[in-house]
N, CA, C and O atoms as a printed pandas DataFrame, in Angstrom:
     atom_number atom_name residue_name chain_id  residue_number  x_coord  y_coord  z_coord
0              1         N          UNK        A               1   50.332    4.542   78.531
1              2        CA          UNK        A               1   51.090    3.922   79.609
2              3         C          UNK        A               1   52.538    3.733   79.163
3              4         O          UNK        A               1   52.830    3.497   77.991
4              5         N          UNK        A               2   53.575    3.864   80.304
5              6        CA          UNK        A               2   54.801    3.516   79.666
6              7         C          UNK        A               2   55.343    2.369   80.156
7              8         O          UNK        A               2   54.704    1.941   81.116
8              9         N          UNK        A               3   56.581    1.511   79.753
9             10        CA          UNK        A               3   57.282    0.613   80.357
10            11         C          UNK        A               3   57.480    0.606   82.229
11            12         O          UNK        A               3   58.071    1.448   82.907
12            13         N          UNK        A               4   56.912   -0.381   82.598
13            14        CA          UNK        A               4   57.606   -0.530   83.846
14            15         C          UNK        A               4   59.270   -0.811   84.035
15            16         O          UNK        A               4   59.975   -1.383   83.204
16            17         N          UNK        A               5   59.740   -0.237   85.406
17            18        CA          UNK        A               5   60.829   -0.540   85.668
18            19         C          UNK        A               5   61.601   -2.014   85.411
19            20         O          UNK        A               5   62.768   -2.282   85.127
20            21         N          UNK        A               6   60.193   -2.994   85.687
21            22        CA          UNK        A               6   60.644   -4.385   85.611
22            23         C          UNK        A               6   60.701   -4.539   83.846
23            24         O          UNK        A               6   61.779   -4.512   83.252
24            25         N          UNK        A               7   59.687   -4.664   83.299
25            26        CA          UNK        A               7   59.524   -4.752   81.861
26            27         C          UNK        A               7   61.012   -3.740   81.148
27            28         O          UNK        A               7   61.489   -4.099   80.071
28            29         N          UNK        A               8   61.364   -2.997   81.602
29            30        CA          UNK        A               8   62.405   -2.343   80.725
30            31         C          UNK        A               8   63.693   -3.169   81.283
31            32         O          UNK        A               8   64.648   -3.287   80.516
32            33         N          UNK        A               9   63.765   -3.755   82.604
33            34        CA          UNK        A               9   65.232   -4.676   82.744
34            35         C          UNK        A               9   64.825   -5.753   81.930
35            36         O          UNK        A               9   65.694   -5.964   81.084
36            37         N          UNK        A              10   63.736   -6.629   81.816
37            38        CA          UNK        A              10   63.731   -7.731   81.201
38            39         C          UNK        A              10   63.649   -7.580   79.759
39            40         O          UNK        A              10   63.922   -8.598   79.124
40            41         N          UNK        A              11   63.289   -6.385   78.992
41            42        CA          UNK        A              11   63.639   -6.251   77.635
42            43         C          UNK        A              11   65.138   -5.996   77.286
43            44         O          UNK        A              11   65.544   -6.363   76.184
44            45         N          UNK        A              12   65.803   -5.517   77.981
45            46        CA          UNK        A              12   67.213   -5.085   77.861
46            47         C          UNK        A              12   68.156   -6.623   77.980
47            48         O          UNK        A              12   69.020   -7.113   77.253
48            49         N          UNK        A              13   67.433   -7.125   79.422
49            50        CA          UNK        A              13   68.200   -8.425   79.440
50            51         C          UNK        A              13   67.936   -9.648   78.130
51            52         O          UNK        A              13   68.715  -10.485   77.674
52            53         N          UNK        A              14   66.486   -9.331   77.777
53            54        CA          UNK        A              14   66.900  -10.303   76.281
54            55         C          UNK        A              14   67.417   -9.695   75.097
55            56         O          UNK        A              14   67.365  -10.323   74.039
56            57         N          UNK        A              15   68.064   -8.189   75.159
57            58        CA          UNK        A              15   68.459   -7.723   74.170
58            59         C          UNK        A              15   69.902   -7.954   74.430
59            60         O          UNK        A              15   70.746   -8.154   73.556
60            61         N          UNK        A              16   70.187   -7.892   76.182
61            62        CA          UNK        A              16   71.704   -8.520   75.895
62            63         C          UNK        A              16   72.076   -9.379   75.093
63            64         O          UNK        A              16   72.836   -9.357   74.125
64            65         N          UNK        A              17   71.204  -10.490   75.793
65            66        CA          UNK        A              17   71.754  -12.011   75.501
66            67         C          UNK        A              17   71.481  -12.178   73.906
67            68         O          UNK        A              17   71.983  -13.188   73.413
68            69         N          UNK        A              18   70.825  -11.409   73.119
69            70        CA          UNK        A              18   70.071  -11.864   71.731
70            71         C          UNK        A              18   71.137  -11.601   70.923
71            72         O          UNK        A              18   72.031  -10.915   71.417
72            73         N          UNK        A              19   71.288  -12.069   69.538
73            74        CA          UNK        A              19   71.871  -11.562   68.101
74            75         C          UNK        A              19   71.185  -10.463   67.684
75            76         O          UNK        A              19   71.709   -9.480   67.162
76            77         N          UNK        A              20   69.611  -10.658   67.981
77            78        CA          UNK        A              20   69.513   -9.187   67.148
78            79         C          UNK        A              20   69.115   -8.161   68.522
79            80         O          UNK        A              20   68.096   -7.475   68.448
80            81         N          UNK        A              21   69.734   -8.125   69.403
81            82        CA          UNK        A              21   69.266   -7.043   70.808
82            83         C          UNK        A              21   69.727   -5.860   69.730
83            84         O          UNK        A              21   69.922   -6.762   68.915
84            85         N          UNK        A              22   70.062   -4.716   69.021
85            86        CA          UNK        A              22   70.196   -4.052   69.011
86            87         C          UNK        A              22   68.548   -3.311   68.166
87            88         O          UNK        A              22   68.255   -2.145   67.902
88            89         N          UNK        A              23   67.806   -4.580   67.960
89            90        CA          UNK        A              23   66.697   -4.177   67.299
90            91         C          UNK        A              23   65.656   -4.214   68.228
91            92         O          UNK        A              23   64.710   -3.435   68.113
92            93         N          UNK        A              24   65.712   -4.965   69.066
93            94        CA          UNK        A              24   64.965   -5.052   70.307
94            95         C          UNK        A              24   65.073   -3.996   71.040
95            96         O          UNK        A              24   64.004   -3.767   71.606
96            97         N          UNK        A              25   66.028   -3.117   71.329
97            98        CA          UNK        A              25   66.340   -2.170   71.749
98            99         C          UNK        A              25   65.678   -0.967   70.975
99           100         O          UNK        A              25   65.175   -0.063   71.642
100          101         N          UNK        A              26   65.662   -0.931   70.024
101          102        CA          UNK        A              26   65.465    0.377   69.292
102          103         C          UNK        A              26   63.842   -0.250   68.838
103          104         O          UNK        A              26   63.398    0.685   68.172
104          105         N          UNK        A              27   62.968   -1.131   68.860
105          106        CA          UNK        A              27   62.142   -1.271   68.920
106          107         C          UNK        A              27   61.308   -0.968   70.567
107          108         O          UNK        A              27   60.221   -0.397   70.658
108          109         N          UNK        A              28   61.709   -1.234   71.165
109          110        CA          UNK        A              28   61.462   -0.690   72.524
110          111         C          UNK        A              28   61.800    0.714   72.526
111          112         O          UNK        A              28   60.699    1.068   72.948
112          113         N          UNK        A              29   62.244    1.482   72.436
113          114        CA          UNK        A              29   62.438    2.821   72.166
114          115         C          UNK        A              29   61.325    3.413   71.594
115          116         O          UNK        A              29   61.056    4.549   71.987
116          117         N          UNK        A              30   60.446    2.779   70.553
117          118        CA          UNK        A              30   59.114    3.398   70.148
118          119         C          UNK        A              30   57.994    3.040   70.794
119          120         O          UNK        A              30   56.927    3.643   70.907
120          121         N          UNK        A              31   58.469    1.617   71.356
121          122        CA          UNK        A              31   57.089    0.947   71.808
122          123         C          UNK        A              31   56.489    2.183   72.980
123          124         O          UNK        A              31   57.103    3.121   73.487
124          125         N          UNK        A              32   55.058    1.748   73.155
125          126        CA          UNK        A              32   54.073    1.938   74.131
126          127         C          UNK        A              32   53.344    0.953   74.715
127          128         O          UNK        A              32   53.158   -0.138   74.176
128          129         N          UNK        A              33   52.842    1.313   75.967
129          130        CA          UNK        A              33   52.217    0.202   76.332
130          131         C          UNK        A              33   50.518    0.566   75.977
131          132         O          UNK        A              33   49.882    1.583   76.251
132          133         N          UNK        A              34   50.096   -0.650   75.284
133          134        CA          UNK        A              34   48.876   -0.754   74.716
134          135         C          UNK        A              34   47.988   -1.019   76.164
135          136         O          UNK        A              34   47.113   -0.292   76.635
136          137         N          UNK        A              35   48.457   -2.161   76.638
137          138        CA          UNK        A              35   47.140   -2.992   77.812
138          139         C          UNK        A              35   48.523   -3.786   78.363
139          140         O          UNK        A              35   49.558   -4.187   77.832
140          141         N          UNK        A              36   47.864   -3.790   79.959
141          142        CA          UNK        A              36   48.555   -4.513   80.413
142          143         C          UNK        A              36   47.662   -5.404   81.024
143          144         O          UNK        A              36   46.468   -5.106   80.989
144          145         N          UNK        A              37   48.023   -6.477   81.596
145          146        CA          UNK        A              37   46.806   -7.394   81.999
146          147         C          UNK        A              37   47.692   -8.378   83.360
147          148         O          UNK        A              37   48.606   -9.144   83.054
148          149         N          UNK        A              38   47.295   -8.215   84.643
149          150        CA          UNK        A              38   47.883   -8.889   85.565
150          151         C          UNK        A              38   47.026  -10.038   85.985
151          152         O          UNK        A              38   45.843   -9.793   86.223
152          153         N          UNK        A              39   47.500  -11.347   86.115
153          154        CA          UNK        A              39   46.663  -12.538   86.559
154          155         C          UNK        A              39   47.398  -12.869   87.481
155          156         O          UNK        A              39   48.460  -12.288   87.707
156          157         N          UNK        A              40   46.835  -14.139   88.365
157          158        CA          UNK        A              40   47.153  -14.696   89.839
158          159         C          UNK        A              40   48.755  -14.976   89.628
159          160         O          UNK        A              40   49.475  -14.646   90.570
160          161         N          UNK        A              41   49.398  -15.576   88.433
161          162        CA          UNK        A              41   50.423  -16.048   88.206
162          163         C          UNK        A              41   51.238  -15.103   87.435
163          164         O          UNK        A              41   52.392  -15.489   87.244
164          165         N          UNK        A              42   50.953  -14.059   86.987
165          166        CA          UNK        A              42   51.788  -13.291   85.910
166          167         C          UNK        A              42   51.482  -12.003   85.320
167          168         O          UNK        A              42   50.978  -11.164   86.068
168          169         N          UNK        A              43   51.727  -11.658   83.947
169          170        CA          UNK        A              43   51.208  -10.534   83.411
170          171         C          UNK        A              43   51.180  -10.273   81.998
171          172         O          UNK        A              43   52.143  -11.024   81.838
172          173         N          UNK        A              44   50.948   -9.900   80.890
173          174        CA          UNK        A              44   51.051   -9.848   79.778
174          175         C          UNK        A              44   50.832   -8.121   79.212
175          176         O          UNK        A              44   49.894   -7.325   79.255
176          177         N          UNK        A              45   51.808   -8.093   78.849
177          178        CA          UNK        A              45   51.897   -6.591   78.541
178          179         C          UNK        A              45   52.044   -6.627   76.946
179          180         O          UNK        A              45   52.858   -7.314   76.328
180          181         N          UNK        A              46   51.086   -5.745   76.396
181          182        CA          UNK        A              46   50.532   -5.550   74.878
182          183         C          UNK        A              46   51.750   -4.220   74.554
183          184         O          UNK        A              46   52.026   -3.330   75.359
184          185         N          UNK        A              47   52.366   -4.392   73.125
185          186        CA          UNK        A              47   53.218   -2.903   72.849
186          187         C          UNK        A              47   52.379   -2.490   71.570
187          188         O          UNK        A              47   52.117   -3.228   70.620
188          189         N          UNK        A              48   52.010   -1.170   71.732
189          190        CA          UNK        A              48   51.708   -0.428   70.184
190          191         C          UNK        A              48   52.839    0.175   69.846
191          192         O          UNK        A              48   53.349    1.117   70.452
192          193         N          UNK        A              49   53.284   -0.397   68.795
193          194        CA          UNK        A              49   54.721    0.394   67.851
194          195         C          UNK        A              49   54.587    0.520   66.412
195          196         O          UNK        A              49   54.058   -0.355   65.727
196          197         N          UNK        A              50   55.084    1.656   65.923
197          198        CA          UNK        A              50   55.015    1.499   64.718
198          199         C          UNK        A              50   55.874    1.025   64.106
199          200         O          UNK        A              50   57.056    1.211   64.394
200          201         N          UNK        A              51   55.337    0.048   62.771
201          202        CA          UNK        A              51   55.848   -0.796   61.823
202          203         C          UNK        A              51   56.805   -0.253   60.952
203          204         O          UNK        A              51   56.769   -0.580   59.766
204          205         N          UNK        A              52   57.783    0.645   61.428
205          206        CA          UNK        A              52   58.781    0.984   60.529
206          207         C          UNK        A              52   59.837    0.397   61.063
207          208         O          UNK        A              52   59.690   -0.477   61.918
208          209         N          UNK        A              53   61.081    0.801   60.627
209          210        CA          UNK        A              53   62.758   -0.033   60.688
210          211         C          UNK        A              53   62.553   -1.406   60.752
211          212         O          UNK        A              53   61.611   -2.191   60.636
212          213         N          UNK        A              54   63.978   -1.441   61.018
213          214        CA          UNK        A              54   63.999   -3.053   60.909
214          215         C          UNK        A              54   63.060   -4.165   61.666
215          216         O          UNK        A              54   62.724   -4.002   62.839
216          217         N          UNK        A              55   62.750   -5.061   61.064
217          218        CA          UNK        A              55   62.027   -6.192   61.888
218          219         C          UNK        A              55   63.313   -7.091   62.110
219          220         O          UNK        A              55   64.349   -7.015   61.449
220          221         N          UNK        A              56   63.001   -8.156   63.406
221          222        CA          UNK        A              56   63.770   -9.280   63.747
222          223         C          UNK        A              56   63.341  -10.177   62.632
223          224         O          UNK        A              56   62.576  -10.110   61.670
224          225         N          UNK        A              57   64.185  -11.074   63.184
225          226        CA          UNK        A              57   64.582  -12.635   61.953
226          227         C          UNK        A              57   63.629  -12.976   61.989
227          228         O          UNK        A              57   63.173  -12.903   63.130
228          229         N          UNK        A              58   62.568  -13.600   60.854
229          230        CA          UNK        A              58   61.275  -14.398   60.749
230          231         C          UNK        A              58   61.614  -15.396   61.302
231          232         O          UNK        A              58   60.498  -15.909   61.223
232          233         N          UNK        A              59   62.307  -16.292   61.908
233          234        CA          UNK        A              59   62.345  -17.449   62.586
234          235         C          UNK        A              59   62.157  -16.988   64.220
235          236         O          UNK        A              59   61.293  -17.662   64.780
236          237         N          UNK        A              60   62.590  -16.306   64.797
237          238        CA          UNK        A              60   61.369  -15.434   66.127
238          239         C          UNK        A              60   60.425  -15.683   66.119
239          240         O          UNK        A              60   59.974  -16.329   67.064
240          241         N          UNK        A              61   59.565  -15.283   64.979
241          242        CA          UNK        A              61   57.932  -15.400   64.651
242          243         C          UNK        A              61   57.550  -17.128   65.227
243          244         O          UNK        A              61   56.378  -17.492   65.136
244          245         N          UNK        A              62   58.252  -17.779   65.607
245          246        CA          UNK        A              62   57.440  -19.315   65.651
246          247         C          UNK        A              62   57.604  -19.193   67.813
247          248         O          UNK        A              62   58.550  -18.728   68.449
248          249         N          UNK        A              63   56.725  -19.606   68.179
249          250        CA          UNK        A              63   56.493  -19.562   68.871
250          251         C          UNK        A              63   57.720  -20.295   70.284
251          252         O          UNK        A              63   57.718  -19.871   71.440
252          253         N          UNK        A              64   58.505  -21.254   69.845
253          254        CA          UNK        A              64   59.805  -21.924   70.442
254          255         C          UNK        A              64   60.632  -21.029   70.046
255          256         O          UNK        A              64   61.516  -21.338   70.845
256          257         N          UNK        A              65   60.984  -20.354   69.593
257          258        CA          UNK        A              65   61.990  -19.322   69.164
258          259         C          UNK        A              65   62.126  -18.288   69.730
259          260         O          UNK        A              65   63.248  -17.925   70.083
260          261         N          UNK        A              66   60.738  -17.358   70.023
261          262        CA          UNK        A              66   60.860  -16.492   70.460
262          263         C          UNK        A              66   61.890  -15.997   72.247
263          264         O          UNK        A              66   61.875  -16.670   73.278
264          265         N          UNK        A              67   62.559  -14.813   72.044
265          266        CA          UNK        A              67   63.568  -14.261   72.965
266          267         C          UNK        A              67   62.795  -15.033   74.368
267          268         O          UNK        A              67   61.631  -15.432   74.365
268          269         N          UNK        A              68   63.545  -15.104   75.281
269          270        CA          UNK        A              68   63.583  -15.331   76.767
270          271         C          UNK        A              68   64.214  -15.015   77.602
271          272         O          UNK        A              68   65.424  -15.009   77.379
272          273         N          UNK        A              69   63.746  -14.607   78.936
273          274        CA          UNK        A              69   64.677  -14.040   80.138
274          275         C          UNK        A              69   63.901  -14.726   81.443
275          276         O          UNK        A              69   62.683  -14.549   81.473
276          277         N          UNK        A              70   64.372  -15.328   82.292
277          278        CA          UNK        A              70   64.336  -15.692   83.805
278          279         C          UNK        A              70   64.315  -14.732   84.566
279          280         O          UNK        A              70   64.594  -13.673   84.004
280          281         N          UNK        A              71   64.023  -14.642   85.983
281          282        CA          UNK        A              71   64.526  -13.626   87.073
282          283         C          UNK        A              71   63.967  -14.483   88.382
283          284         O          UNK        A              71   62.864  -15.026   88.452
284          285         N          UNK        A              72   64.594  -14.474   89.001
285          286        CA          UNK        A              72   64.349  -14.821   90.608
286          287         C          UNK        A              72   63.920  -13.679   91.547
287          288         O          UNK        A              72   64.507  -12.597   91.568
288          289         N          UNK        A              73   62.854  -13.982   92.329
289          290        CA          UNK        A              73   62.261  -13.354   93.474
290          291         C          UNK        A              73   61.830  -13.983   95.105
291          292         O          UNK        A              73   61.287  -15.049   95.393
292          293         N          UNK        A              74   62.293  -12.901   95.968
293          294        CA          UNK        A              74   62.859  -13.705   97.133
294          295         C          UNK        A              74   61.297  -14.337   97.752
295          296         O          UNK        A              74   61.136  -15.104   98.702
296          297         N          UNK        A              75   60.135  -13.647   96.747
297          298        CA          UNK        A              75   58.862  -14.680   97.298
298          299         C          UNK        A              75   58.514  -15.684   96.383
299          300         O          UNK        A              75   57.347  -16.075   96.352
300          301         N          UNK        A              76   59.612  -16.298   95.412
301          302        CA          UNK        A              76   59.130  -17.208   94.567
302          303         C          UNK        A              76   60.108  -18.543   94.854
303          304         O          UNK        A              76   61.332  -18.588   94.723
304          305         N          UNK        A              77   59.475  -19.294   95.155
305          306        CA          UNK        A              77   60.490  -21.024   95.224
306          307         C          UNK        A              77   61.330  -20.752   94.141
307          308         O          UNK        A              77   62.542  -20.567   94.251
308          309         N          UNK        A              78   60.367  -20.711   92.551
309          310        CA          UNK        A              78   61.114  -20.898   91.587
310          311         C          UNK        A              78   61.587  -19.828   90.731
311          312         O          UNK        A              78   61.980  -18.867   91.393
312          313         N          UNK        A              79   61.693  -19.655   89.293
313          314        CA          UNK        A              79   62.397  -18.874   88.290
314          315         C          UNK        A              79   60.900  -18.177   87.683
315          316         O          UNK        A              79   59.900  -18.761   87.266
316          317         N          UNK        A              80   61.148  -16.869   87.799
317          318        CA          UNK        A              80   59.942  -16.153   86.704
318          319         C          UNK        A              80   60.332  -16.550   85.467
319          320         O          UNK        A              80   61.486  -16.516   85.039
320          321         N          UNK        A              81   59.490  -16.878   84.969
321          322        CA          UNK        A              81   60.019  -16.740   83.009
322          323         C          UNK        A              81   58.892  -15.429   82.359
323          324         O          UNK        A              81   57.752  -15.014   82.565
324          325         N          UNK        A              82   60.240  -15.099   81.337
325          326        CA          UNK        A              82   59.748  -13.991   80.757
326          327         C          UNK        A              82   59.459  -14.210   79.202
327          328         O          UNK        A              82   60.566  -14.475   78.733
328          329         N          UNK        A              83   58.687  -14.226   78.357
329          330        CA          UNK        A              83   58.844  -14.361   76.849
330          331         C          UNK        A              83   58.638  -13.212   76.057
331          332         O          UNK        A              83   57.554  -12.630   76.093
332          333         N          UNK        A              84   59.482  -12.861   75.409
333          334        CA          UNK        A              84   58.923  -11.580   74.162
334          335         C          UNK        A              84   57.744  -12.332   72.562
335          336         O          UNK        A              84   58.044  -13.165   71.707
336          337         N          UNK        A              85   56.860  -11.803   72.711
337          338        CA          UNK        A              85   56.149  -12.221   71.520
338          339         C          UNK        A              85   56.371  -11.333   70.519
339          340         O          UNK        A              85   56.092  -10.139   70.616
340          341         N          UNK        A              86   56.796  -11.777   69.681
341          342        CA          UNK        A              86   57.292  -11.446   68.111
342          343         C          UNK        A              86   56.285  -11.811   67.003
343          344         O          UNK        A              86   56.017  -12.963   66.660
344          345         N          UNK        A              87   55.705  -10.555   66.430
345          346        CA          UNK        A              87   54.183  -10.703   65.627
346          347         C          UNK        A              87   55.049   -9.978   64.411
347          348         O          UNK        A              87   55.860   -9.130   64.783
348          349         N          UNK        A              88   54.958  -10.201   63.209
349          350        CA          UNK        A              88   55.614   -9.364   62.117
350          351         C          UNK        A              88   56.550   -8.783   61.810
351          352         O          UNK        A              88   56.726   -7.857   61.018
352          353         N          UNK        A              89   57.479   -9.578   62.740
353          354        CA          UNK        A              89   59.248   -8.903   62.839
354          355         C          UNK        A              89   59.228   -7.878   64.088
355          356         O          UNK        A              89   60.351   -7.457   64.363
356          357         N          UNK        A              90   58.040   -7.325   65.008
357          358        CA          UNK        A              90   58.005   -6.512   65.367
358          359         C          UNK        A              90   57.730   -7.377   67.133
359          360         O          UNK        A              90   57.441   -8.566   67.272
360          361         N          UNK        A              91   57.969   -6.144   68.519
361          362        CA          UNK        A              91   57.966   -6.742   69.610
362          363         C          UNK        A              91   56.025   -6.459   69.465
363          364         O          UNK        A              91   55.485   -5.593   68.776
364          365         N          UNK        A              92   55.412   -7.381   70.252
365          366        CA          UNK        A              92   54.090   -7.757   70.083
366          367         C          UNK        A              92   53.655   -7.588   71.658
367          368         O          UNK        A              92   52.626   -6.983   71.959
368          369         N          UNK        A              93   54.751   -8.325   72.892
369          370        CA          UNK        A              93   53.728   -8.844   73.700
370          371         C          UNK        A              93   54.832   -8.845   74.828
371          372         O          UNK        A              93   55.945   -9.205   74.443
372          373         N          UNK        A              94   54.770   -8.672   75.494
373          374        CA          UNK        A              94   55.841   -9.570   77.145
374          375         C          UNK        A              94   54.906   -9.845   77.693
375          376         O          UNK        A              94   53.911   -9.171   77.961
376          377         N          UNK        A              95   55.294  -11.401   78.011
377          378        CA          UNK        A              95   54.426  -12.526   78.655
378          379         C          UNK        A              95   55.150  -12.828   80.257
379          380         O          UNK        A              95   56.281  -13.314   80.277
380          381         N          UNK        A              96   54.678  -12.621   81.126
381          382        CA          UNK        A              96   55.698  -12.809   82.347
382          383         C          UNK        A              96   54.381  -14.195   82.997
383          384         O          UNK        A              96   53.152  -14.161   83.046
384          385         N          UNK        A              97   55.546  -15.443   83.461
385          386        CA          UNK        A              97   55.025  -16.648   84.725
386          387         C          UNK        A              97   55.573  -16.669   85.581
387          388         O          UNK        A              97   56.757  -16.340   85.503
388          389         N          UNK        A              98   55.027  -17.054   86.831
389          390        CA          UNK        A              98   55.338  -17.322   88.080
390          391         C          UNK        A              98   55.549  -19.036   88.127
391          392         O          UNK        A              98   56.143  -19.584   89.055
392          393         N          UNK        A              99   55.222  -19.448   87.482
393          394        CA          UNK        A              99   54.334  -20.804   86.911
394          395         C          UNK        A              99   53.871  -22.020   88.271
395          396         O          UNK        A              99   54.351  -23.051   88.742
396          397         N          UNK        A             100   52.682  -21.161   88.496
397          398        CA          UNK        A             100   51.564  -21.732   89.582
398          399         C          UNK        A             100   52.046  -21.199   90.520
399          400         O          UNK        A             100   51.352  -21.605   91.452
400          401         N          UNK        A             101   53.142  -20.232   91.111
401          402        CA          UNK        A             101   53.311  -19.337   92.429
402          403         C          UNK        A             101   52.629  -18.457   91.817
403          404         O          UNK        A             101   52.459  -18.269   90.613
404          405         N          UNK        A             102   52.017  -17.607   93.265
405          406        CA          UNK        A             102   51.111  -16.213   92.967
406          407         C          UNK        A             102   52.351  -15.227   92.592
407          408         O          UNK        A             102   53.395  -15.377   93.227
408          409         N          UNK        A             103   52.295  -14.463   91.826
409          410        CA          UNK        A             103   53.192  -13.015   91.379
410          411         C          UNK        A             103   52.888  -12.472   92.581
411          412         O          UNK        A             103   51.931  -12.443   93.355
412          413         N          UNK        A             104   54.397  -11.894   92.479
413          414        CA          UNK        A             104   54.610  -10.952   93.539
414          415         C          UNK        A             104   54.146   -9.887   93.754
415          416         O          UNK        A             104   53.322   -9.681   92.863
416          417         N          UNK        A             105   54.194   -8.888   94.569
417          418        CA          UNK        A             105   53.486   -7.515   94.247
418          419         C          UNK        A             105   54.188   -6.563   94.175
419          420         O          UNK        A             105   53.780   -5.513   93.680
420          421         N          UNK        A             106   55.797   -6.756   94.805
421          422        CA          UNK        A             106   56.682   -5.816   94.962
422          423         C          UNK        A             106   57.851   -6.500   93.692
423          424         O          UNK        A             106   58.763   -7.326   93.687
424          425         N          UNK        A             107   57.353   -5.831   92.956
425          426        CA          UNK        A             107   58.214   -6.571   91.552
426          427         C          UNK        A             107   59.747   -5.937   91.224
427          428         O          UNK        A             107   60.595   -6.278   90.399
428          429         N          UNK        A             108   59.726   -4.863   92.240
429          430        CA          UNK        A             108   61.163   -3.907   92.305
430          431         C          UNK        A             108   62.330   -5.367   93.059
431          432         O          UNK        A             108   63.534   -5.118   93.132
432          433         N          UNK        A             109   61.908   -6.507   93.457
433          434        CA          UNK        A             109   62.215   -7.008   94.327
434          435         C          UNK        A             109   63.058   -8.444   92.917
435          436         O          UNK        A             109   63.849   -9.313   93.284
436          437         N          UNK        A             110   62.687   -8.315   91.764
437          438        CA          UNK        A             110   62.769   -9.481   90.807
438          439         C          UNK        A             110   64.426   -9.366   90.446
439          440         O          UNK        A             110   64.612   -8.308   89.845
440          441         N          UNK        A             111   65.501  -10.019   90.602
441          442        CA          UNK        A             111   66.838   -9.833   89.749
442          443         C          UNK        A             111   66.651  -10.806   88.292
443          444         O          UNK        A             111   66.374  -11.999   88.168
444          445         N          UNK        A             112   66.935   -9.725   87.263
445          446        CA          UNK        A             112   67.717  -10.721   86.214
446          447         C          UNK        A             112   68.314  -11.375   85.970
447          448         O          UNK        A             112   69.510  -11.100   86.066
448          449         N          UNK        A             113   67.914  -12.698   85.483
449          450        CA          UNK        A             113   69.652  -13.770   85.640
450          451         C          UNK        A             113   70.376  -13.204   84.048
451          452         O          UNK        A             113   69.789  -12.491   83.234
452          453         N          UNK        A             114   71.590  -13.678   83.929
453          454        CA          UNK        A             114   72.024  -13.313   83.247
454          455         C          UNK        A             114   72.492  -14.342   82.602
455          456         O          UNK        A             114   73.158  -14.178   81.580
């Protein structure tokens, strides 16, 4: 499976905003999508990449640390939140909430905040 349209703006948008986006970037460049998994509120998308080049800062690895991105959708009251999970210096996981709105279905429809 490859990156969705949405999943590749919201990796880019926390590679803007990040210190280390240029590794996030080029780690996404190898990634694949392992499993994706959609629930009432969200989605969690698994990456298989291989463990070569650089890893991000071990302080990522803690769970408050890890990268973040928002996006608004015109069927959501509130803010999607997006989290990158960071397992071994490496991208692990994108975690997407609606938090208690149902996810949308037309996800072409989500803007990045910036």
């Amino acid at each position: 499976m490859r990156l969705s349209t949405l999943e590749k703006q919201v990796l880019s948008g926390i590679a803007d905003a990040h210190a280390q986006g240029g590794i996030v970037l080029a780690q996404m460049a190898r990634a694949e999508v392992d499993q994706r998994e959609y629930s009432t509120h969200g989605f969690r998308t698994f990456f298989r990449i291989d463990a070569v080049g650089r890893h991000l800062d071990r302080a990522l690895w803690k769970t408050e640390h890890m990268p973040t991105a928002h996006a608004r959708h015109p069927a959501l009251r509130g803010r999607a939140s997006f989290t990158l999970v960071i397992a071994d210096g490496f991208i692990c996981c994108l975690e997407a909430s609606s938090h208690r709105e149902r996810w949308p279905t037309d996800e072409a429809r989500f803007v990045i905040e910036k």
